[in-house]
C-alpha positions in Angstrom: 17.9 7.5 38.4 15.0 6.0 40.2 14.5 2.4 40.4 11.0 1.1 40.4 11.1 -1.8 43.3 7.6 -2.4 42.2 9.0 -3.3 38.8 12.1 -4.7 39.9 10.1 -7.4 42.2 7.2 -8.5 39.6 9.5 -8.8 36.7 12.4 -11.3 38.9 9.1 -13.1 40.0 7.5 -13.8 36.9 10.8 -14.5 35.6 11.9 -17.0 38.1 8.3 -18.9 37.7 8.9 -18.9 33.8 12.5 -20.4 34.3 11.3 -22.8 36.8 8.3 -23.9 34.4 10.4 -24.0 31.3 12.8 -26.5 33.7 10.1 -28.8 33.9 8.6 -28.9 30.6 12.0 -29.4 28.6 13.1 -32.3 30.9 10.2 -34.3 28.9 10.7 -33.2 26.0 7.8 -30.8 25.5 7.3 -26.7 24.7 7.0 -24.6 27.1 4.8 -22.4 25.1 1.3 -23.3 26.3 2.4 -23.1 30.0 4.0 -19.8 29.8 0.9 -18.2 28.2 -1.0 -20.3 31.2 1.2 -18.2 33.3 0.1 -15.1 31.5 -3.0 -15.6 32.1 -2.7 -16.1 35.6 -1.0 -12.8 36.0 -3.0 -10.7 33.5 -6.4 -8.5 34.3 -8.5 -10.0 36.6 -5.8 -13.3 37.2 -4.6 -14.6 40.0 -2.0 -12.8 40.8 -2.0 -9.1 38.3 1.5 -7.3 37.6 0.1 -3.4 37.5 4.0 -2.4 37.9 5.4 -4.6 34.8 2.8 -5.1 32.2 4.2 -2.1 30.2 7.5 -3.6 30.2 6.5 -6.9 29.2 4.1 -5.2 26.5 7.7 -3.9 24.9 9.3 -7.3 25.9 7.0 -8.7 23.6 7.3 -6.3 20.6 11.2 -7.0 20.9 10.4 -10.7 21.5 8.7 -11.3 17.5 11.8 -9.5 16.1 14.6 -11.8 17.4 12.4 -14.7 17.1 11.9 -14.1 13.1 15.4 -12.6 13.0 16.7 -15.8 13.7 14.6 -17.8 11.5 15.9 -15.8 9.1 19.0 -16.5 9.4 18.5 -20.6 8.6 17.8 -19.5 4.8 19.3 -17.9 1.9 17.5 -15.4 0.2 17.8 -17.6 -2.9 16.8 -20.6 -1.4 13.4 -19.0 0.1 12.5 -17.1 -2.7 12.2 -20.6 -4.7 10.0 -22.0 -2.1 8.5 -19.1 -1.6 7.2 -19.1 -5.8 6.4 -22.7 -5.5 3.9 -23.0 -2.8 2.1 -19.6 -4.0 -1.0 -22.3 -4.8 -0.6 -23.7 -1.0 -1.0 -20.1 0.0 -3.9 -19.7 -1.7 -5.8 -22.9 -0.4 -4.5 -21.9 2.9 -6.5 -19.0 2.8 -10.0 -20.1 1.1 -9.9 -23.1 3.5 -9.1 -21.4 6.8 -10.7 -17.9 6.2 -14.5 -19.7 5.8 -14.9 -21.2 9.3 -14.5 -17.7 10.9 -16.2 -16.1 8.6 -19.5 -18.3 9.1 -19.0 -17.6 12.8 -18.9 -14.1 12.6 -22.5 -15.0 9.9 -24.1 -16.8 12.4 -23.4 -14.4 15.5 -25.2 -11.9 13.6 -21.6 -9.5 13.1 -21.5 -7.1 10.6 -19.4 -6.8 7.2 -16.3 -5.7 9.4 -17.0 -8.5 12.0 -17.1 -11.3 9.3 -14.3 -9.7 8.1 -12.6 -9.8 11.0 -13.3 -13.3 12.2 -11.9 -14.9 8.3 -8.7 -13.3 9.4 -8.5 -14.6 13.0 -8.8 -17.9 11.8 -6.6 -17.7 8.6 -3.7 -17.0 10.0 -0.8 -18.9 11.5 1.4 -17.1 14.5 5.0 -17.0 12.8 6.6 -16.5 16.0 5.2 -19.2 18.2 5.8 -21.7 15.1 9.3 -20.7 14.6 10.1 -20.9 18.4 8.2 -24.9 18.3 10.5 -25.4 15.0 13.7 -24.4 16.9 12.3 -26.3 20.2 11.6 -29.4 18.3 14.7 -29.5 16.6 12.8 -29.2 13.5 14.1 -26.4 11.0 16.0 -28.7 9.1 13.0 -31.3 8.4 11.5 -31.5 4.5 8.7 -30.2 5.2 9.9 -27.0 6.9 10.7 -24.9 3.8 7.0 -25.5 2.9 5.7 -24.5 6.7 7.7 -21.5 6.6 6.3 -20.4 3.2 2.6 -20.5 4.4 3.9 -18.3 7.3 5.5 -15.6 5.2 2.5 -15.5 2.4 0.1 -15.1 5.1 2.3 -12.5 6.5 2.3 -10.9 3.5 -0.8 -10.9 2.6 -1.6 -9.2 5.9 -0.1 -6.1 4.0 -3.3 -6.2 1.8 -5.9 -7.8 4.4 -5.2 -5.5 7.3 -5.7 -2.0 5.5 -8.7 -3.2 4.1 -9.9 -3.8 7.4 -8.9 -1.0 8.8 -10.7 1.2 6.6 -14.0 -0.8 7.1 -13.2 -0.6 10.9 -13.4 3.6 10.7 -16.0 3.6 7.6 -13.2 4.8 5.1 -13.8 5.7 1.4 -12.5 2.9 -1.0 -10.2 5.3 -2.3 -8.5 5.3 1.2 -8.4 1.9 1.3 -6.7 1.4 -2.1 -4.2 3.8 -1.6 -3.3 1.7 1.8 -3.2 -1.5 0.0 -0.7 0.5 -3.0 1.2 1.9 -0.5 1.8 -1.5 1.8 2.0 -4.0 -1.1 4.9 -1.3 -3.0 7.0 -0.9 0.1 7.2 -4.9 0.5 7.7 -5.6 -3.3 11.2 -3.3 -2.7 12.0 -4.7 0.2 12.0 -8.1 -1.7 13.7 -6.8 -4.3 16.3 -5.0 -2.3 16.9 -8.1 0.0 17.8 -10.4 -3.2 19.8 -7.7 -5.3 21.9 -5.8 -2.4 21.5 -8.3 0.7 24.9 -10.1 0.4 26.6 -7.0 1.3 24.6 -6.3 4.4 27.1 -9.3 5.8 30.5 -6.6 5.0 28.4 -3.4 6.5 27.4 -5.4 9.9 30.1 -7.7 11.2 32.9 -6.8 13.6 35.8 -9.1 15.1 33.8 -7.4 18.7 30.8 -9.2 19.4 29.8 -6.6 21.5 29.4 -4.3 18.5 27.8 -7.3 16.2 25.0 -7.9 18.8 23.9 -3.9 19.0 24.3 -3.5 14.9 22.8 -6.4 13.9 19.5 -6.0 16.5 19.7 -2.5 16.0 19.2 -2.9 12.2 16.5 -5.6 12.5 14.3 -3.3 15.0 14.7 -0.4 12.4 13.6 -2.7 9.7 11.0 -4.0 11.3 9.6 -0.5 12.6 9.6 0.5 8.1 7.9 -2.7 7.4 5.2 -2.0 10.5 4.9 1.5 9.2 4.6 0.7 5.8 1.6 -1.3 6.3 3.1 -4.8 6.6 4.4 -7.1 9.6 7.8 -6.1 11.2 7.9 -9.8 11.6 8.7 -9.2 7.6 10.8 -6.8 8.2 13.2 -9.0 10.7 12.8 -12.2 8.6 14.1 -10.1 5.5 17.3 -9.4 7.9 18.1 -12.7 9.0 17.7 -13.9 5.2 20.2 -11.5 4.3 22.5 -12.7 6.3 24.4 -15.9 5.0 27.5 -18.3 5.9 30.0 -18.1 8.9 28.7 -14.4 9.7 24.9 -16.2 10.4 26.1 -19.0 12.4 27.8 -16.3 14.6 24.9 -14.1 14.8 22.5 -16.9 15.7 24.8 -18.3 18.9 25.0 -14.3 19.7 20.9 -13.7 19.5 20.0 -16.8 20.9 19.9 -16.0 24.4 18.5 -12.6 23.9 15.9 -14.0 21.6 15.0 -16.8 24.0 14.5 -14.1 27.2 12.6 -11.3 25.0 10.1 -14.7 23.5 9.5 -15.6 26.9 7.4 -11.9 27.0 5.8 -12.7 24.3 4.5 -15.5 24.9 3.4 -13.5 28.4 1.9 -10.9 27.1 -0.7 -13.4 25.0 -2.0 -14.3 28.1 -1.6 -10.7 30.2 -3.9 -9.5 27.4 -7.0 -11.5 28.5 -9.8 -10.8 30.8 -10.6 -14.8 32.0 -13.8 -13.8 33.0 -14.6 -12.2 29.4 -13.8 -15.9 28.4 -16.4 -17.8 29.3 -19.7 -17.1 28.0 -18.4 -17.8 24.6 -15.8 -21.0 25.5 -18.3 -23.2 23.8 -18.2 -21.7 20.6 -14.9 -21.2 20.5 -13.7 -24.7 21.4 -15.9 -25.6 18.3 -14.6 -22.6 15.9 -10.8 -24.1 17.3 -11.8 -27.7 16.6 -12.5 -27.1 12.8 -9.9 -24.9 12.0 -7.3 -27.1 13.4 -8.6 -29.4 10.9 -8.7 -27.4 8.0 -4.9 -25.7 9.1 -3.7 -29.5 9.6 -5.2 -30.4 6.0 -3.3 -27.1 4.5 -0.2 -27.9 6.0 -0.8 -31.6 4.1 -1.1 -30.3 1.2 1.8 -27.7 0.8 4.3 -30.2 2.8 2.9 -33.0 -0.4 4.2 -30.7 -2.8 7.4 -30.5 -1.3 7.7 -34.4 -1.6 7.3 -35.2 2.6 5.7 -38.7 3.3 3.0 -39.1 5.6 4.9 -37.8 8.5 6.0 -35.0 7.4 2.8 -33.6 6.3 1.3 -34.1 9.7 4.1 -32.2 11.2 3.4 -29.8 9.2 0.3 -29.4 9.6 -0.4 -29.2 13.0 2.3 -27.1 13.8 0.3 -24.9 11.8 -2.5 -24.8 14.1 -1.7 -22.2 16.9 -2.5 -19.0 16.0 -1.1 -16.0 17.6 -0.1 -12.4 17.0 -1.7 -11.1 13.9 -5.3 -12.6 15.3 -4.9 -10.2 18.2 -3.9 -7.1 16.2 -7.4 -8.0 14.0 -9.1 -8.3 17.0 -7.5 -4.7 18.4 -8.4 -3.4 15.1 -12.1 -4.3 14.5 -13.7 -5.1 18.0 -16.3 -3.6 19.6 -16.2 -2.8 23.4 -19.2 -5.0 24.8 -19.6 -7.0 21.3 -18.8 -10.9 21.2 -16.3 -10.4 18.9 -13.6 -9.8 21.0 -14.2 -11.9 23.6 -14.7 -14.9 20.5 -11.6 -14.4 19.3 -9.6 -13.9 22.1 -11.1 -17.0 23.8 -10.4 -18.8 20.2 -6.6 -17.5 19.9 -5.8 -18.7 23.5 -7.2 -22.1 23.1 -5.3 -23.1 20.3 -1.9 -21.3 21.2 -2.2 -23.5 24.5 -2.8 -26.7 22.3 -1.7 -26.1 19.2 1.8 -26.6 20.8 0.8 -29.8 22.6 -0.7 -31.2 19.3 2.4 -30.8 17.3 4.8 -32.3 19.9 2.1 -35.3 19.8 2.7 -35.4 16.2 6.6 -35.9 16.4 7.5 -35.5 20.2 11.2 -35.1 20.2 13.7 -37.6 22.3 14.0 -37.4 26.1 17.7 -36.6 26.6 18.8 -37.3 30.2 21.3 -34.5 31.6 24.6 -36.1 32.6 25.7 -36.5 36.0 27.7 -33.5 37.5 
């Protein structure tokens, strides 16, 4: 079999810069989220230092990266337990995406866009990125905080609702009939409804199906099941971030505490492309015409993100704390504002460029703003 040493050497480069900066940043405390997608950036098209020979790897990496990560997330809740938050902060959902939709969507009015670009633009700055929030909730130490259950529920309604929001874009994207759009949006929005369903009625016994006395064989069943899940839920329209979140949930008791200590290295190494490939995806040069505008667009909707995130973590009963936790740990955004921007930009428009420039800025600070909000206790490594 032939080894690529082109491979071999970018990959244990990047790998050993990541380690070394993740070192550094944990030793006080903070993320290191924002410097890894620095670090990305570097590296990307038209960076510092490009990686021709490992961008495809990392590209899969990264695909890998949001299924562990939400697998594991998963695996904090009961089905039971989610499903009540989940019908209780339906209202928080719903402010969360009136409130955060409009900013973008008066961008994309005032740069002159068209229906698909305003479109376009409500979605990049409605929606949260599950997976760098869940990786800041496990960072932080945070997952078992009040106002979590509420944080998470925004997540997994946007997430949903991506189910309805992407095909309709989609189709405006290609100039689809309406009919082709609704039978999208049927077919999307049926598939996760059973899923639901499925996960609550059958999932207890997903637990007797998986788990071996091996862990050799529990790590490649149960990652092997949440990759096939999550590749249904991508082809049925929704997020396989879904998909692996449904997985974890299903999982309960001694079986999940065993899983988690099993994925957590795993998840850790495959987030670490993630993260990566944020910032491999952007042209630097693309960035800057539009920085200003972006830096403004950012500015408001961390506002309007921290003031959802107030109001769902209220109804949970947090005090003042809490709700600012949860709010600006809310902020970054991430994944799905890419995928909108791969699905309705226009090569040479601003869009792209707009939105890119508008995702990096606030997954670089977004992270920074919520460990200013509750910045977690230094703890000094022992001697030896």
């Amino acid at each position: 079999m032939h080894t690529s040493i082109a491979l071999l050497l970018e990959l244990g480069i990047v790998l050993i810069v990541l380690g070394a900066v993740g070192t550094v940043t944990r030793r006080f405390g903070v993320s290191p989220i924002p410097l890894y997608l620095l670090v990305g950036l570097a590296v990307g098209e038209g960076g510092i230092a490009p990686l021709p020979a490992a961008r495809d790897f990392v590209e899969i990496g990264a695909s890998i990266g949001v299924v562990l990560l939400l697998l594991t997330l998963g695996l904090e809740f009961s089905i039971e337990e989610f499903t009540v938050t989940l019908r209780r902060h339906v209202p928080s959902g719903l402010v969360d995406m009136v409130v955060n939709a409009v900013p973008g969507a008066l961008a994309g009015w005032l740069l002159g866009l068209d229906v698909t670009g305003v479109v376009a633009m409500a979605g990049v700055t409605w929606v949260s990125s599950s997976t760098i929030v869940s990786r800041l909730l496990d960072d932080l130490h945070r997952l078992g905080n009040r106002e979590t259950p509420a944080v998470l529920s925004i997540l997994l309604l946007e997430d949903f609702a991506m189910a309805v929001y992407l095909p309709i874009l989609a189709v405006l994207a290609t100039g689809g009939t309406a009919l082709h759009g609704v039978a999208s949006v049927a077919v999307a929005v049926g598939v996760l409804l059973l899923a639901l369903g499925a996960s609550r009625r059958w999932g207890h016994r997903v637990g007797h199906l998986v788990d071996d006395r091996d862990t050799e064989q529990l790590l490649l069943r149960i990652v092997g099941l949440a990759l096939v899940v999550a590749a249904i839920a991508e082809l049925a329209g929704t997020s396989a971030a879904v998909g692996a979140f449904l997985v974890g949930l299903a999982l309960t008791g001694p079986l999940a505490d065993r899983v988690r200590s099993l994925v957590a290295p795993l998840r850790d190494l495959f987030a670490a492309a993630f993260f990566l490939a944020i910032g491999i995806s952007v042209a630097p040069a693309s960035l800057v015409p539009l920085l200003p505008l972006a830096i403004a667009l950012a500015v408001v909707s961390a506002l309007t993100k921290i003031g959802t995130g107030w109001y769902a973590a209220a109804r949970s009963g947090a005090g003042r704390r809490g709700r600012l936790r949860a709010g600006s740990v809310l902020v970054v955004r991430g994944e799905f504002s890419i995928v909108i921007v791969g699905l309705a930009a226009v090569p040479g428009g601003a869009l792209g460029p707009l939105a890119t420039a508008y995702v990096l800025i606030l997954a670089i600070t977004g992270p920074l703003l919520t460990w200013w909000f509750s910045p977690p206790r230094v703890v000094s490594a022992k001697p030896g």
